[in-house]
Backbone as a chain_set.jsonl record, in Angstrom:
{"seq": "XXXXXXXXXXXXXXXXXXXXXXXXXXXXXXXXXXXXXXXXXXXXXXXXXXXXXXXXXXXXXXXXXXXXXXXXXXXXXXXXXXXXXXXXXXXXXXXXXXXXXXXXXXXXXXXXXXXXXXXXXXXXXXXXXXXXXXXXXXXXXXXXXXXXXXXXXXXXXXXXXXXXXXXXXXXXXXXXXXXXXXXXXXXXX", "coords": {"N": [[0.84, -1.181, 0.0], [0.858, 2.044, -0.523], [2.551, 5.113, 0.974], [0.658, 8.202, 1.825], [1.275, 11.304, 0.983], [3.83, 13.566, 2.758], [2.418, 16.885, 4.102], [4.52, 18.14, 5.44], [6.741, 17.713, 4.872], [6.63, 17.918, 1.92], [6.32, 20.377, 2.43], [9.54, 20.799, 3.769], [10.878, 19.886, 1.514], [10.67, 22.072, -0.435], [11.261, 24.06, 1.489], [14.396, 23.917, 1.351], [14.778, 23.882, -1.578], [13.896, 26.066, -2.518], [15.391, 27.893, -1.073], [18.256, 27.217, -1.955], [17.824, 27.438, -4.913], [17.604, 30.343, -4.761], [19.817, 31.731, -3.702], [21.514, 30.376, -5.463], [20.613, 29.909, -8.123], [18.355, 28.67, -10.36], [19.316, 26.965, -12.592], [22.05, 25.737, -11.678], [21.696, 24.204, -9.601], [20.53, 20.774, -8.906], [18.789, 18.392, -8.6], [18.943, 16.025, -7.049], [20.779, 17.561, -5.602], [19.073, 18.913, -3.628], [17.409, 16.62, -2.667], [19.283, 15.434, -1.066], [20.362, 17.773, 0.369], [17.329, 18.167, 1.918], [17.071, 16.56, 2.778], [15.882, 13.784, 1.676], [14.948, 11.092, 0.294], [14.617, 9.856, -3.08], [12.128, 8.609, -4.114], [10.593, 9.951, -2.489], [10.865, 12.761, -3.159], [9.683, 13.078, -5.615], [7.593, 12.074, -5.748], [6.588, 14.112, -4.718], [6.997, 16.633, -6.143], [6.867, 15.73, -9.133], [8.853, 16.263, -11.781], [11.513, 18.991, -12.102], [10.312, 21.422, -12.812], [7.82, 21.693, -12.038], [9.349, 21.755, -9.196], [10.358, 23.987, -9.394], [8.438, 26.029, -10.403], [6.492, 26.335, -8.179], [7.77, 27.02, -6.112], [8.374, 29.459, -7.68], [5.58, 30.17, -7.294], [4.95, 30.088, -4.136], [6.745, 32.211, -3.578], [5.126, 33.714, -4.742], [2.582, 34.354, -3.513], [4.091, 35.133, -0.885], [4.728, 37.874, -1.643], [2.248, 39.167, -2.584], [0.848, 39.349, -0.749], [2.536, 40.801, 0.919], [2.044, 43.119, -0.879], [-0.707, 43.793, -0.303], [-0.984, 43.995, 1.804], [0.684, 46.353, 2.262], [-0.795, 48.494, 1.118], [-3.364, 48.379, 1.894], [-6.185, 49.581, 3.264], [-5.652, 52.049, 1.48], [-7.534, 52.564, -0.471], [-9.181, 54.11, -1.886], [-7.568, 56.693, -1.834], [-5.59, 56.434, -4.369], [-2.939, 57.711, -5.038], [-1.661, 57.81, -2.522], [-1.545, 54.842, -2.647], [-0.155, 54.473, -4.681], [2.682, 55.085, -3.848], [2.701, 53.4, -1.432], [3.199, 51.043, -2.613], [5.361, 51.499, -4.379], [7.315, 51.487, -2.051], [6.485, 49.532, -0.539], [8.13, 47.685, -2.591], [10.439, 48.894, -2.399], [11.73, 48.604, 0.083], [11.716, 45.909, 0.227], [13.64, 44.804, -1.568], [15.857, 46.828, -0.078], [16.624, 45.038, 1.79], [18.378, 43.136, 4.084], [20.25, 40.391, 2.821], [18.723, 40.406, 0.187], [18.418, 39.444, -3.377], [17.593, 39.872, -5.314], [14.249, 40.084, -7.486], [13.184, 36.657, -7.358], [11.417, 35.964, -10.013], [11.82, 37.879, -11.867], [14.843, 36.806, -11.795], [14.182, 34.458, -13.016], [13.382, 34.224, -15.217], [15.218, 36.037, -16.231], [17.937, 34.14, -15.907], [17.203, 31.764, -16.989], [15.537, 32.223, -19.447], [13.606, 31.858, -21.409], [10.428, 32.37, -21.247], [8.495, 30.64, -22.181], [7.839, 28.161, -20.773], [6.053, 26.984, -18.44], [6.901, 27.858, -15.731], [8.319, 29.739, -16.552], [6.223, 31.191, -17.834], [4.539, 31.477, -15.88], [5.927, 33.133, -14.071], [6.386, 35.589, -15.836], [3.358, 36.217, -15.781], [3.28, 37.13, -13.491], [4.681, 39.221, -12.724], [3.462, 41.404, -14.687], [0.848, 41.486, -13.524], [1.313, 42.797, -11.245], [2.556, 45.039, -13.054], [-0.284, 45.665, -14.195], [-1.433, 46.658, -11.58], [-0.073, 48.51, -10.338], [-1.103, 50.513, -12.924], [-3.625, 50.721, -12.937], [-3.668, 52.065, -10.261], [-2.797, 54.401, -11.367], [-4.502, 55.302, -13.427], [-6.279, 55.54, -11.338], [-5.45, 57.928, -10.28], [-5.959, 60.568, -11.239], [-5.326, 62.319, -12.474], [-3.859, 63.88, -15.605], [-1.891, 63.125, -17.749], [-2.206, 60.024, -16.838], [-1.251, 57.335, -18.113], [1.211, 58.013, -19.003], [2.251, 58.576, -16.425], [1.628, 56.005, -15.238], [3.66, 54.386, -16.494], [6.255, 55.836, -15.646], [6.18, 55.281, -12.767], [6.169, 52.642, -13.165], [8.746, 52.258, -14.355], [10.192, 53.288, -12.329], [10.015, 51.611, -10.431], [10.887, 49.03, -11.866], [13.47, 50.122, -12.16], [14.709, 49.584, -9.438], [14.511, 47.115, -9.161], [16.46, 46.355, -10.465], [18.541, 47.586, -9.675], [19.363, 46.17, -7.332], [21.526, 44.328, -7.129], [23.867, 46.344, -6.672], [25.764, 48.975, -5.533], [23.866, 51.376, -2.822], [21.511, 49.869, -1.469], [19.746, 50.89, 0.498], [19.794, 53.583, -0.331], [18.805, 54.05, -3.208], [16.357, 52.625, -2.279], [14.793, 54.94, -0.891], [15.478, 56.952, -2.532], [14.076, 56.101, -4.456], [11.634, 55.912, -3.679], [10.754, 58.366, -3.026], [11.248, 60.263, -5.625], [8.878, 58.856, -6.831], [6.859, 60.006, -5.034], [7.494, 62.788, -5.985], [7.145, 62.74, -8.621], [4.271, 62.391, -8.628], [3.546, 64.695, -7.51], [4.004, 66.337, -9.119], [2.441, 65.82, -11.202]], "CA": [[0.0, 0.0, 0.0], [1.001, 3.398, -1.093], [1.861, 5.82, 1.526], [0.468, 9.221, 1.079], [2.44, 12.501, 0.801], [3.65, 14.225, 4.081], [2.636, 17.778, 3.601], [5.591, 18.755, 6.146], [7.688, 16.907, 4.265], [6.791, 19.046, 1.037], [7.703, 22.037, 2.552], [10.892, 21.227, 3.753], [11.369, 20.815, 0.138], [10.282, 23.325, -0.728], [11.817, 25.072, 1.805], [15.21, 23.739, 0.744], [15.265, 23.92, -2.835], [13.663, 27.528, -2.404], [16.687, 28.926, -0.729], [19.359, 27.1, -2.759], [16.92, 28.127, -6.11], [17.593, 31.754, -4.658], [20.947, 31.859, -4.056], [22.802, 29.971, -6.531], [19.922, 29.541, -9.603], [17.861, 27.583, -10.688], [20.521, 25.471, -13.258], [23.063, 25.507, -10.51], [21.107, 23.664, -8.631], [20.198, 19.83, -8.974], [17.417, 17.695, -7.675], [20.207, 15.294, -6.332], [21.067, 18.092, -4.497], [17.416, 18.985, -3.291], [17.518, 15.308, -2.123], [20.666, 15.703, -0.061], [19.345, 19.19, 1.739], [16.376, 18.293, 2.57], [17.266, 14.377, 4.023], [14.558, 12.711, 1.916], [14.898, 9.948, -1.218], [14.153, 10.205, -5.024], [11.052, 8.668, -4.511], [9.561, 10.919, -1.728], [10.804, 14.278, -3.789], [9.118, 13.116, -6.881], [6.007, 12.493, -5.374], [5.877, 15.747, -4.096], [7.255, 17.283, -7.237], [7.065, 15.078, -10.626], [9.811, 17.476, -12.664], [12.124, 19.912, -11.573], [9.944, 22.689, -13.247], [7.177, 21.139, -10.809], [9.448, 21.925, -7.93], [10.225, 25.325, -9.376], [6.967, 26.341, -10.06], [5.635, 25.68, -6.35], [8.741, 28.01, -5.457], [7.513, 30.933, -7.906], [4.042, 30.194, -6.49], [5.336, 30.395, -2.794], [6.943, 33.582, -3.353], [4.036, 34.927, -5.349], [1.814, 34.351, -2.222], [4.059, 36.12, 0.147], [4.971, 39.335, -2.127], [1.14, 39.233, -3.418], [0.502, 39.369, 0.709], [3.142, 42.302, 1.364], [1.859, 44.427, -1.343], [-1.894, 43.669, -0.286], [-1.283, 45.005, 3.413], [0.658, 47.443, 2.282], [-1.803, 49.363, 0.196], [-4.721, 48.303, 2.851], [-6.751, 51.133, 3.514], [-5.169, 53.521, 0.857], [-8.051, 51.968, -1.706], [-9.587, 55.638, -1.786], [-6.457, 57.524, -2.272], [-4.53, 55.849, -5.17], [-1.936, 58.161, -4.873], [-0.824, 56.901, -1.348], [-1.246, 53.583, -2.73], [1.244, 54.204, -5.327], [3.564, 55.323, -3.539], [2.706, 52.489, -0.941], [3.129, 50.136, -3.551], [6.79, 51.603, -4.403], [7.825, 51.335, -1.146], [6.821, 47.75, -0.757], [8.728, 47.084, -3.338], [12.167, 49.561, -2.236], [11.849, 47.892, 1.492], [12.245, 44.636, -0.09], [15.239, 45.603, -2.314], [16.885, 47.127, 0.555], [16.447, 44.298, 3.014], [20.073, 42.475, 3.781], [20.438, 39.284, 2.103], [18.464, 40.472, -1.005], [19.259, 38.511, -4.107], [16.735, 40.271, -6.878], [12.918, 39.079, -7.62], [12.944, 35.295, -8.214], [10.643, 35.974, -10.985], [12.856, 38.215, -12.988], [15.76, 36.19, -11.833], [14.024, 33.154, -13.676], [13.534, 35.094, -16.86], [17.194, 36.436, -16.849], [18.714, 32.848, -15.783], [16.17, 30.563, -18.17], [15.622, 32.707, -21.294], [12.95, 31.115, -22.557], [9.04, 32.587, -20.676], [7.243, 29.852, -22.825], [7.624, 27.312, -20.175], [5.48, 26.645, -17.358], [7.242, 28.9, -14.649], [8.376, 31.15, -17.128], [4.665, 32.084, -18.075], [4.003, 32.296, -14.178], [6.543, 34.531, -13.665], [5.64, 36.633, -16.183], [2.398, 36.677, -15.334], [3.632, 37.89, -12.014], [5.326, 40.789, -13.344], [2.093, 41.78, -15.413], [0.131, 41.757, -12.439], [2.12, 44.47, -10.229], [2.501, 46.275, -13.961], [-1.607, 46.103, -14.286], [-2.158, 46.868, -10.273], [0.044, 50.342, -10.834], [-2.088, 51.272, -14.579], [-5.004, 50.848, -12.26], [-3.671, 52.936, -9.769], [-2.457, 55.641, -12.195], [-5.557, 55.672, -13.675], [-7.148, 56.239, -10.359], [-5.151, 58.965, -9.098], [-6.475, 62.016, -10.98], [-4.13, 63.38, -13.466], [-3.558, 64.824, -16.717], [-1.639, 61.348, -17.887], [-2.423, 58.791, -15.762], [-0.234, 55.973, -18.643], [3.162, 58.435, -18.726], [2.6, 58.461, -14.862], [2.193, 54.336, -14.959], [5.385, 54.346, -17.159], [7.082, 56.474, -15.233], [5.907, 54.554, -11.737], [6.807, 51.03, -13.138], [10.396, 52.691, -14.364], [11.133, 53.363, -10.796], [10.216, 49.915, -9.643], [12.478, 48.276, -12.566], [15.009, 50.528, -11.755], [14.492, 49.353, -8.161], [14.8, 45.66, -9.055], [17.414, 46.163, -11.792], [20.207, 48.407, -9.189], [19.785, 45.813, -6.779], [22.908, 44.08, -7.15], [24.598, 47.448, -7.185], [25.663, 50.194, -4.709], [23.624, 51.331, -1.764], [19.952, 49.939, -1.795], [18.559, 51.549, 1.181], [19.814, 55.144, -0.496], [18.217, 53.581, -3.817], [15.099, 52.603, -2.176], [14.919, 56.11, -0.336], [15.502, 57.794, -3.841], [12.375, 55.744, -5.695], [10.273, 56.352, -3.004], [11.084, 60.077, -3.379], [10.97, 60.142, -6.777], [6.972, 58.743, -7.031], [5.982, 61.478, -4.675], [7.529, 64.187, -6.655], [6.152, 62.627, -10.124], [3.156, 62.719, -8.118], [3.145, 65.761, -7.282], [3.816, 66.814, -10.758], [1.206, 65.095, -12.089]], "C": [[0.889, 1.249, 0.0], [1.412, 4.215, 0.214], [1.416, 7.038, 0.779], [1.452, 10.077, 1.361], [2.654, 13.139, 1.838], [3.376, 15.735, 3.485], [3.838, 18.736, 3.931], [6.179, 18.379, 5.245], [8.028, 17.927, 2.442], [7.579, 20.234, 0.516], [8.665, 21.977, 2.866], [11.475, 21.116, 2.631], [11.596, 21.61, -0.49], [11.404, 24.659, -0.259], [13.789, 25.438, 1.261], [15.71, 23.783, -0.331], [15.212, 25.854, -3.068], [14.993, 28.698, -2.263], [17.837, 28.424, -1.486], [19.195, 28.038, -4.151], [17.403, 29.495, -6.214], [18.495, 32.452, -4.69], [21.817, 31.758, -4.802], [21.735, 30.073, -7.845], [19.659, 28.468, -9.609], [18.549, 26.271, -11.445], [21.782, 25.187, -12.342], [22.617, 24.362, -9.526], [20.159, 21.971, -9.114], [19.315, 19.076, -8.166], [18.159, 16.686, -6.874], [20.663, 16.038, -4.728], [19.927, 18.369, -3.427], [17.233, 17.932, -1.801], [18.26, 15.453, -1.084], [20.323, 16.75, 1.102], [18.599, 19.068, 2.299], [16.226, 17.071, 3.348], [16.261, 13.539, 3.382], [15.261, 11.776, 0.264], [14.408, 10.397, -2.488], [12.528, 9.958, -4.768], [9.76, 10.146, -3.761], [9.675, 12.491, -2.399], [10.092, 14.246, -5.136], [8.33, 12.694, -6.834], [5.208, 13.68, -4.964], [6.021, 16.522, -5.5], [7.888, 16.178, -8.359], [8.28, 15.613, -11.165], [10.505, 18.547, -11.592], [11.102, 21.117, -11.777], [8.575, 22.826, -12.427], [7.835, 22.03, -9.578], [9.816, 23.57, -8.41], [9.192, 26.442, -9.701], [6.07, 26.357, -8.849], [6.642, 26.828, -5.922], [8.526, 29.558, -6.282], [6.187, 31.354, -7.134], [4.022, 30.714, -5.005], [5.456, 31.685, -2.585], [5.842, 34.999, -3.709], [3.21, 35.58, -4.219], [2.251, 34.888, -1.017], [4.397, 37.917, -0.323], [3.274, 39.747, -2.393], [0.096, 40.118, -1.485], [0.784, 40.42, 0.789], [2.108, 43.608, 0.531], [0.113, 44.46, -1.189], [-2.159, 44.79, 1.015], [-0.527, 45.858, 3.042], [0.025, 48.638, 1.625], [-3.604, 49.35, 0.752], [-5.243, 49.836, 3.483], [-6.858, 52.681, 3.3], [-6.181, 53.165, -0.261], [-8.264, 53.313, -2.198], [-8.642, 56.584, -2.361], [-5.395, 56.587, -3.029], [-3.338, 56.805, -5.355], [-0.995, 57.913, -3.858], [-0.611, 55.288, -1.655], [-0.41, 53.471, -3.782], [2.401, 53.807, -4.765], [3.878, 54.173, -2.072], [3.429, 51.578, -1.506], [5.039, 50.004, -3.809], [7.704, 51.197, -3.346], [7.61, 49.956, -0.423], [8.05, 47.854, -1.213], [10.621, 47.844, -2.917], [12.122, 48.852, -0.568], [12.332, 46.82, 1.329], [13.452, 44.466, -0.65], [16.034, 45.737, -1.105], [17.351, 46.255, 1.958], [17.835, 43.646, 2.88], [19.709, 41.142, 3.258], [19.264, 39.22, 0.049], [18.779, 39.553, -2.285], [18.342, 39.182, -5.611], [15.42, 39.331, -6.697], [13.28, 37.459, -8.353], [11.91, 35.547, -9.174], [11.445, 36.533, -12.082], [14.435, 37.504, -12.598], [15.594, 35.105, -12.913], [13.81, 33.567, -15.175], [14.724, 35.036, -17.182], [18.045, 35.286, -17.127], [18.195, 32.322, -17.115], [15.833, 30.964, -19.338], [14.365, 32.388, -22.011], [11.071, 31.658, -21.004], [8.319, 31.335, -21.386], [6.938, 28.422, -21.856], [6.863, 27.421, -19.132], [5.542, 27.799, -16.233], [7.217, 30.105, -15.166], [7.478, 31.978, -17.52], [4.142, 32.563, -16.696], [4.683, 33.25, -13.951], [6.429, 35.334, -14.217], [4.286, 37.342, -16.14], [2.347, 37.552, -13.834], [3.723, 38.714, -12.342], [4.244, 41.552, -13.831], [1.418, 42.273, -14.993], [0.425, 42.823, -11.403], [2.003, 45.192, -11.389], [0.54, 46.826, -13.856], [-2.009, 46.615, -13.132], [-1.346, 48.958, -10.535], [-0.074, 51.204, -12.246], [-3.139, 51.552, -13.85], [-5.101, 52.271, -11.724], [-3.604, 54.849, -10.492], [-3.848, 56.127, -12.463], [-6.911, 56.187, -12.56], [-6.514, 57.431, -9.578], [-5.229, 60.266, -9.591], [-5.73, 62.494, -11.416], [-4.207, 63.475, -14.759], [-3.172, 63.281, -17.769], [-1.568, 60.371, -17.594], [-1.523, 57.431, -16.756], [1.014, 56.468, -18.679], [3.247, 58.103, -17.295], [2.788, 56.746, -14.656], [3.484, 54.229, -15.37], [6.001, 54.561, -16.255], [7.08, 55.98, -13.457], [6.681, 53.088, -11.946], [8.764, 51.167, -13.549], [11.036, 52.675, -13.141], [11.343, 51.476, -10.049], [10.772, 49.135, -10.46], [13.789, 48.404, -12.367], [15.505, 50.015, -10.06], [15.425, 48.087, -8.01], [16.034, 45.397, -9.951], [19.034, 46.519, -10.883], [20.345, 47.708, -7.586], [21.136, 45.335, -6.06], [24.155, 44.78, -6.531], [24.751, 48.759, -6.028], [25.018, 50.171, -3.161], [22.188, 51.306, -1.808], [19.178, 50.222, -0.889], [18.304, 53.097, 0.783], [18.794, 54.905, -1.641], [16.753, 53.424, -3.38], [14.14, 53.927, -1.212], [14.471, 56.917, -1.439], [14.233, 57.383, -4.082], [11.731, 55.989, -5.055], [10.185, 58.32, -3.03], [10.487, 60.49, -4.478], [9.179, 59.902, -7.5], [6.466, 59.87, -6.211], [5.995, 62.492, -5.572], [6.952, 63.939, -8.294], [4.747, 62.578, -9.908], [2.604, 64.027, -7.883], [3.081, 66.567, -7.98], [2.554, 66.84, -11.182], [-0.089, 66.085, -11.862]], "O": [[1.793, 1.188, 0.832], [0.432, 4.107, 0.952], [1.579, 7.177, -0.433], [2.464, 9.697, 1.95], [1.573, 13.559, 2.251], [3.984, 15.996, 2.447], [4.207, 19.699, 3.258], [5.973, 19.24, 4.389], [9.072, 18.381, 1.974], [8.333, 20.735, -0.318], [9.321, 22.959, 2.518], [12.421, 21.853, 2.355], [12.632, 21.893, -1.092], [11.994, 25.56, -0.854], [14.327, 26.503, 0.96], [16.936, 23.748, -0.433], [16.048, 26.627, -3.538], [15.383, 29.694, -2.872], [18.602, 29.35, -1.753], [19.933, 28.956, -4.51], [17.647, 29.989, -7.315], [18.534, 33.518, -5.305], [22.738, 32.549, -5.009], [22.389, 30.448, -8.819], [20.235, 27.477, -9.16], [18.457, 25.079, -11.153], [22.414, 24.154, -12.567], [23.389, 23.771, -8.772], [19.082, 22.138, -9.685], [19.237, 19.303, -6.958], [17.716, 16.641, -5.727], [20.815, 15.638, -3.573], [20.096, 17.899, -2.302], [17.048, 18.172, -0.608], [17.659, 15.632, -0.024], [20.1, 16.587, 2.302], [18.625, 19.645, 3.386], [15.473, 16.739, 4.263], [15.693, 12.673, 4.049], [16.026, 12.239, -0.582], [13.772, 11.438, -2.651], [11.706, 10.816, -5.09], [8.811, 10.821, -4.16], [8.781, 13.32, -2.227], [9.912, 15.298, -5.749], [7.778, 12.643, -7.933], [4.041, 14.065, -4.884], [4.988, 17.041, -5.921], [9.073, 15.855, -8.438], [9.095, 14.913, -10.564], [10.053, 18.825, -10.481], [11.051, 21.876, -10.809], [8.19, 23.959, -12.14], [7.151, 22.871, -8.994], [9.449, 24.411, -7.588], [9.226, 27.585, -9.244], [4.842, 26.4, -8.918], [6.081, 27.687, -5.242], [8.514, 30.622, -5.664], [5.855, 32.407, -6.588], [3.248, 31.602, -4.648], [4.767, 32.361, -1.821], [5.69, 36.181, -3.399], [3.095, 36.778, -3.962], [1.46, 35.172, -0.118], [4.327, 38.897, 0.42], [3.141, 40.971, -2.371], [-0.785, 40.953, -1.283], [-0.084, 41.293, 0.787], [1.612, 44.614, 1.036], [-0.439, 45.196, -2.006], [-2.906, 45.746, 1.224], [-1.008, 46.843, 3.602], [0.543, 49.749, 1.737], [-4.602, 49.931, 0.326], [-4.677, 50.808, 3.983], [-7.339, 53.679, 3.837], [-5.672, 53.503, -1.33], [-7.431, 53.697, -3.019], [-8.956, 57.239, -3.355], [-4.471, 56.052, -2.415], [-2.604, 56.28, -6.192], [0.214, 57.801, -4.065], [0.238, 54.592, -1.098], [0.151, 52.385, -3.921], [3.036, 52.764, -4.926], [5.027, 54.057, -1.645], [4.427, 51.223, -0.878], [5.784, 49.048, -3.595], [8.761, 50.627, -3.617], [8.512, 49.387, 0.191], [9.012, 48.079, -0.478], [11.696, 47.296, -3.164], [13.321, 48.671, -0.355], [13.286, 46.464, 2.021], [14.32, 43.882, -0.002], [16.906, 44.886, -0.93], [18.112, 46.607, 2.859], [18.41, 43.584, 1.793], [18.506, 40.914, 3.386], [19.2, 38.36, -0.829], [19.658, 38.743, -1.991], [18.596, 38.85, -6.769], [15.362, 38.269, -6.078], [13.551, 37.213, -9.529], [11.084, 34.774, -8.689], [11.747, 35.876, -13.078], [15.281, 37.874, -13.412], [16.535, 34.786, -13.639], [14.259, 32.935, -16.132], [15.292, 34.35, -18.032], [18.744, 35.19, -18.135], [18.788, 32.488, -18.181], [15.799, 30.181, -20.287], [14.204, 32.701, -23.19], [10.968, 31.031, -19.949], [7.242, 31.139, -20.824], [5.984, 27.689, -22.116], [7.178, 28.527, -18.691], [4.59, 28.495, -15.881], [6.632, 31.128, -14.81], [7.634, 33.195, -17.616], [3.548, 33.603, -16.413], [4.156, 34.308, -13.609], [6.291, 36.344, -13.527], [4.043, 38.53, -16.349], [1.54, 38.351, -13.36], [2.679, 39.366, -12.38], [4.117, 42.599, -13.197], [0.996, 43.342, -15.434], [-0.407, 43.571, -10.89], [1.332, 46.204, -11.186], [0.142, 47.951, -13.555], [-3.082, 47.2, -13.278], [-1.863, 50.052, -10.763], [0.577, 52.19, -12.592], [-3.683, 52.64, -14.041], [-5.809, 53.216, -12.069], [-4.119, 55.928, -10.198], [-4.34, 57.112, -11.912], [-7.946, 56.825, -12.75], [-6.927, 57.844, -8.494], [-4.802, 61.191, -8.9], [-5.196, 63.365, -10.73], [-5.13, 62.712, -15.045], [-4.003, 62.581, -18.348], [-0.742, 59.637, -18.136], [-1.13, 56.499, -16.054], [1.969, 55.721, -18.462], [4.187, 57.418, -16.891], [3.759, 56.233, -14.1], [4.387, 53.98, -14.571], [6.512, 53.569, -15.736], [8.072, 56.367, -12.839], [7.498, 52.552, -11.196], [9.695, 50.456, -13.168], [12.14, 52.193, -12.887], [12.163, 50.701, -9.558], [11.36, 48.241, -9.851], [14.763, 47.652, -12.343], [16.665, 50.155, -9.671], [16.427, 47.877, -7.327], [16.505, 44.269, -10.093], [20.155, 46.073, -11.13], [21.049, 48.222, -6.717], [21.66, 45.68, -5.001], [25.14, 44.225, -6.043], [23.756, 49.433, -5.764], [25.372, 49.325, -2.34], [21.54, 52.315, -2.085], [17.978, 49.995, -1.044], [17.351, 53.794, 1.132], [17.722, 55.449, -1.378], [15.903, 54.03, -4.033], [12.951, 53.773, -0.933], [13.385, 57.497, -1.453], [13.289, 58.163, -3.959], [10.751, 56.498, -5.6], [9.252, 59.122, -3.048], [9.375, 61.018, -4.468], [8.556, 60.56, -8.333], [5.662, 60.655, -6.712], [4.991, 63.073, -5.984], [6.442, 64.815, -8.992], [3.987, 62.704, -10.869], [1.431, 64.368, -8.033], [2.338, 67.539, -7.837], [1.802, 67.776, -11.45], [-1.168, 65.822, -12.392]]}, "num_chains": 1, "name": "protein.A"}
């Protein structure tokens, strides 16, 4: 008889492949190894996850569900004023950036690494991306200006440039600046 699937057991997959996934990349990183990190057998990781793109898909998904979280409460109770929830919204996103151990969005990491969106993850993660671009068009469009799509442009520029100068320099001055920066194109506007 069969057993069934632990769901603990899952997540320490999960949790294990997640953080290797994050650090080193996704092709850096082997299901062998997976195996090894997390203490469990071939068969029990490929009941939980069929395919590698299985177990990295569950790890876009994961992350979707806690960034999808952050930028939910942080824009809670600004529904009214889409201008605070822009600039909410930015500042999600420069808090996260400037947090220590940073590493860049696993979503545009998996783009940049993998090359190829037509697969499985790679359509989730772009759909990710899509979804923050369509949540600040919304906002633009609700906050009462003159161009509400240069202002989206010019909103999602900051948060590329956000996720793009990670790597790079000093990302709490960086996430200081973009949050700056949306007020005063705000205040333009």
């Amino acid at each position: 008889m069969p057993r069934t699937a632990d769901p603990a057991t899952r997540d320490r997959i999960l949790d294990v492949a997640g953080r290797l996934f994050y650090t080193r990349g996704i092709r850096a990183v082997g299901m062998a190894e997976i195996m090894t990190a997390a203490g469990c057998g071939k068969n029990v990781l490929y009941r939980h996850f069929p395919s590698k793109d299985d177990l990295v898909l569950a790890y876009l998904q994961r992350f979707a569900e806690q960034i999808d979280g952050s930028m939910d409460a942080a824009v809670e109770g600004l529904e009214e004023i889409p201008r605070a929830a822009l600039v909410a919204l930015v500042r999600e996103v420069a808090d996260r950036v400037a947090t220590r151990g940073y590493r860049g969005c696993p979503f545009r990491n998996y783009l940049r690494e993998m090359r190829d969106p037509s697969d499985v993850p790679g359509r989730f993660a772009l759909k990710e991306i899509r979804a923050l671009r369509r949540r600040v068009d919304r906002l633009a469009a609700e906050a009462d200006t003159e161009a509400p799509d240069l202002l989206a442009e010019r909103v999602w520029l900051v948060i590329e440039g956000l996720y793009a100068s990670a790597p790079y320099g000093d990302r709490s001055e960086a996430a200081t600046t973009a949050v700056g920066l949306v007020q005063d194109l705000l205040a333009a506007a």
